[in-house]
N, C-alpha and C positions, 0 to 999 in steps of 0.2 A: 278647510278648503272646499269651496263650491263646488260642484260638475264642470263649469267654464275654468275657471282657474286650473283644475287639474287636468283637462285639454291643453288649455295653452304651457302649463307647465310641462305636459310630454312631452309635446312637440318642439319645445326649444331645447329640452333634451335628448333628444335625437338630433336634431338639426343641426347642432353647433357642432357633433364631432365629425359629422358630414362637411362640413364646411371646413373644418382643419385638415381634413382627409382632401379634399379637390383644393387647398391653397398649398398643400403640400408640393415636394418637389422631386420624390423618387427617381431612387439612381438606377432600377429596373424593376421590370415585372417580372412573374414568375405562370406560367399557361401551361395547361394540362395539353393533351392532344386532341380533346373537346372542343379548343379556342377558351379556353374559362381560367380567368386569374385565380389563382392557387397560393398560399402561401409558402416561404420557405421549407417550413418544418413537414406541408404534404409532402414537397419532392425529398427531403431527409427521411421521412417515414419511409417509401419508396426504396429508397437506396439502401435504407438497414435489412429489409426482404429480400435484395437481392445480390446474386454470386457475382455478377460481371455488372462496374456503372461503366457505361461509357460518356466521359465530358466531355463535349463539344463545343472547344473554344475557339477565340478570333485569337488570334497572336497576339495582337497589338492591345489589347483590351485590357486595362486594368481594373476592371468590376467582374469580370471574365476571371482574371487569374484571384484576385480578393477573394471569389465565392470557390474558388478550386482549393486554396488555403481553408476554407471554415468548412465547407463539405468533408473535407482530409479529416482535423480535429475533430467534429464532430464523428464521423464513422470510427477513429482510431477510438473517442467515448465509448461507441457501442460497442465494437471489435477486439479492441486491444492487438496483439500480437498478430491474428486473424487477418488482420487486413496489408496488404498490400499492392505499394504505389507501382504501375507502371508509366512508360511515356512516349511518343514520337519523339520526343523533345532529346533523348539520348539515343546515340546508334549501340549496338549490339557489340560492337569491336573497345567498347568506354565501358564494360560492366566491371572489370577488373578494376580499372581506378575509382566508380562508385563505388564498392563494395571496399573499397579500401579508406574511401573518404566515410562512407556510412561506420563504419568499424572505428574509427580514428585512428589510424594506423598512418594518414597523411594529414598533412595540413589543409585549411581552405583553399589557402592563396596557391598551394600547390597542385591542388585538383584544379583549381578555376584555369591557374595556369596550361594545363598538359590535356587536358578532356577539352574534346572537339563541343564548346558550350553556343548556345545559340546567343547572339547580340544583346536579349533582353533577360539574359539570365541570371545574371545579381538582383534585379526588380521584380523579375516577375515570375521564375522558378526556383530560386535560392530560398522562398520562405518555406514551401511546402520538402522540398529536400533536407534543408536544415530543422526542421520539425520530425521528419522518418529518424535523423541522424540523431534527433535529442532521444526519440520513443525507441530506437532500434529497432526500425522500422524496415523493412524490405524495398528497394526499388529496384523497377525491372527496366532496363533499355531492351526497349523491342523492336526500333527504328531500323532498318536494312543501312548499312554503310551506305551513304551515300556513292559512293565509287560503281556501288554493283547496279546501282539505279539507274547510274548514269548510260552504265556498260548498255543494260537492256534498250534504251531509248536509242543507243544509236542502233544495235545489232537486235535487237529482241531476246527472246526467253532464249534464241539458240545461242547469245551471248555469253551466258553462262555455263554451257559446257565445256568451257575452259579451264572454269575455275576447279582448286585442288581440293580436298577432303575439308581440310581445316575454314576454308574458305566456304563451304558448304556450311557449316555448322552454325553461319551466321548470318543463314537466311531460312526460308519456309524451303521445306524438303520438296526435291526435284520432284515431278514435273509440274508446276504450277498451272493449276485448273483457270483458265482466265474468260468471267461469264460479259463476256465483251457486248452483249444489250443491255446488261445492266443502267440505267441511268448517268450512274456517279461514271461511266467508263466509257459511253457513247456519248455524251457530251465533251469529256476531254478532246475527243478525236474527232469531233465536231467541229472544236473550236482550233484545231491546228489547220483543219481545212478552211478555216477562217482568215489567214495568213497569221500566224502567231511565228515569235523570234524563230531563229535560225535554228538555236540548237533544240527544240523542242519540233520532236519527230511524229511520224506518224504511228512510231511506236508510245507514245507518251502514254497512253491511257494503260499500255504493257506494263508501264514505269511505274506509273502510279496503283497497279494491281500487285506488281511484286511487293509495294511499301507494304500495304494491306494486308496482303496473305503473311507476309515475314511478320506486322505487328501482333499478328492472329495467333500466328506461331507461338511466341513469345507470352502471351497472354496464358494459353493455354497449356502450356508449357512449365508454367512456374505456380501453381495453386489452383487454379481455377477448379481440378477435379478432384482436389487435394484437401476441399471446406474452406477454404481460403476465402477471403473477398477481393476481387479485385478491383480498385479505382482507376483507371487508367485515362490519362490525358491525351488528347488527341485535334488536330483541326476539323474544325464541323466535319469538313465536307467527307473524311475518313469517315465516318460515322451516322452520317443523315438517310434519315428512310429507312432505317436497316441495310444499308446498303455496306459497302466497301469491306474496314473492318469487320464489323459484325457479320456482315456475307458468312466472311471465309471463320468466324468463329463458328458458327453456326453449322457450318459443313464439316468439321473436326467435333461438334457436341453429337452429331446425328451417326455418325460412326462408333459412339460408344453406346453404352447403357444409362448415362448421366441426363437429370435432366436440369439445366441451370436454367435459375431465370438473368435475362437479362436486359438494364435498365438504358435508355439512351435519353443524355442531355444537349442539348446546342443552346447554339445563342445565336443570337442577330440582333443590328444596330437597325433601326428608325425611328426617326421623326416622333411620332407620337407612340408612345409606349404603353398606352391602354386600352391597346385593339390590336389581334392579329389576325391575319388572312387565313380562313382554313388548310388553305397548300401549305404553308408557314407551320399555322401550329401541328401539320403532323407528320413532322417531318424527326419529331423525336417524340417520348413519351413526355417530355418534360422543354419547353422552350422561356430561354433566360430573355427578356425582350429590354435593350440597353440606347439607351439616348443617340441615337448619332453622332449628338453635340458635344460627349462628351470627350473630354480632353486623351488624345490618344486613341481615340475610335479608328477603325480600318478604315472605314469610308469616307474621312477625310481626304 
């Protein structure tokens, strides 16, 4: 083979898997906090280094909860027994009947039946629960009852000095530190002064710090300073910036002598999925970047 010929024979070796690469049709990207596409297996490498991942999911997103499933079995590969799952996705007052359903001690239909389950929870949390349930696997509900959420939005934090002992135990321990310029908590309250529905108060951003501090609680609470790993699922916005959750984990790490590292993922839907905004990408160490278009996206 000439000099010419093994030029142009490079070059069509290179080019052609360039060219199956942009005919391609990926169901998302994966961005450092750089702005820089990353592969799966960086942000897995990542999560195996560290004690706390926080996922930061859209509800509605089924490539969202798909990668919350293969993130789980993969880490349970590295982990084993080590790892466990928490979630917003369960209130704190439901741990009795998951630990009943995780033990087999009840049936599915009868957990699905009696546990306060979210709408989209036979699709889109039932794989990774029923995967803890085959490994014997720990799941944590860390979610504040919703009732006591409620309580704070209408009355605030002094709402809860109602409640009794046992009632306390299923939230973050009184007085809850609320850092009200936070972002994630100045824009809530922002946007009530926006005219938002009736029952969403001037306390909302209260409402939404109690969820946080309580999921915090619970987090660290069950492993975290124990060598544990924990994976915990949660809505971006719980989680974005270091903000919310992580806040008030972070305020409970700085009180001990521990030093955890801790990982944050999100996700966000647009349009074109091979470019992100620097505000965007750093908004977690790790951002999941998902079509729009696709079927079941929030921002339909």
């Amino acid at each position: 083979m000439n000099r010419n010929n093994y030029k142009l024979y490079l070059l069509v070796f290179l080019f052609i898997p360039f060219l199956a690469m942009k005919s391609d049709k990926p169901a998302y990207r994966v961005f450092n906090a750089k702005g820089h596409i990353v592969d799966y297996e960086e942000m897995l490498k990542a999560a195996k280094k560290s004690d706390i991942i926080f996922f930061g999911e859209l509800h509605k997103n089924p490539i969202a909860h798909w990668l919350e499933l293969e993130l789980t079995k993969d880490l349970f590969a590295a982990k084993g027994a080590n790892l466990v799952l928490g979630a917003e996705m369960f209130e704190v007052d439901n741990q009795l009947l998951i630990n009943e359903y995780l033990s087999k001690m009840i049936r599915k239909k009868d957990f699905e039946a009696e546990a306060k389950l979210w709408p989209n929870y036979r699709t889109d949390y039932a794989p990774w629960v029923d995967f803890a349930r085959d490994k014997n696997l720990r799941v944590i509900a860390t979610n504040i009852p919703r009732r006591f959420a409620a309580l704070v939005n209408i009355k605030g934090f002094e709402g809860l000095d109602s409640i009794n002992a046992l009632q306390r135990g299923m939230i973050a321990p009184l007085p809850i530190k609320y850092p009200d310029t936070l972002e994630c908590y100045a824009n809530i309250v922002k946007s009530v002064g926006g005219g938002m529905p009736a029952h969403q108060t001037a306390n909302l951003g209260k409402a939404q710090a109690i969820k946080d501090a309580t999921m915090a609680h619970f987090i660290v609470k069950n492993g975290a300073f124990d060598g544990k790993t924990i994976l915990h699922f949660n809505g971006s916005y719980h989680s974005e910036n270091n903000q919310g959750i992580v806040w008030y984990v972070n305020q409970a790490i700085r009180k001990t002598s521990f030093e955890l590292k801790i990982l944050t993922i999100s996700c966000i839907e647009q349009e074109n999925i091979d470019t992100i905004s620097k505000t965007d990408a750093r908004k977690a160490d790790f951002m999941i970047v998902i079509p729009s278009s696709m079927p079941g996206a929030e921002s339909r």
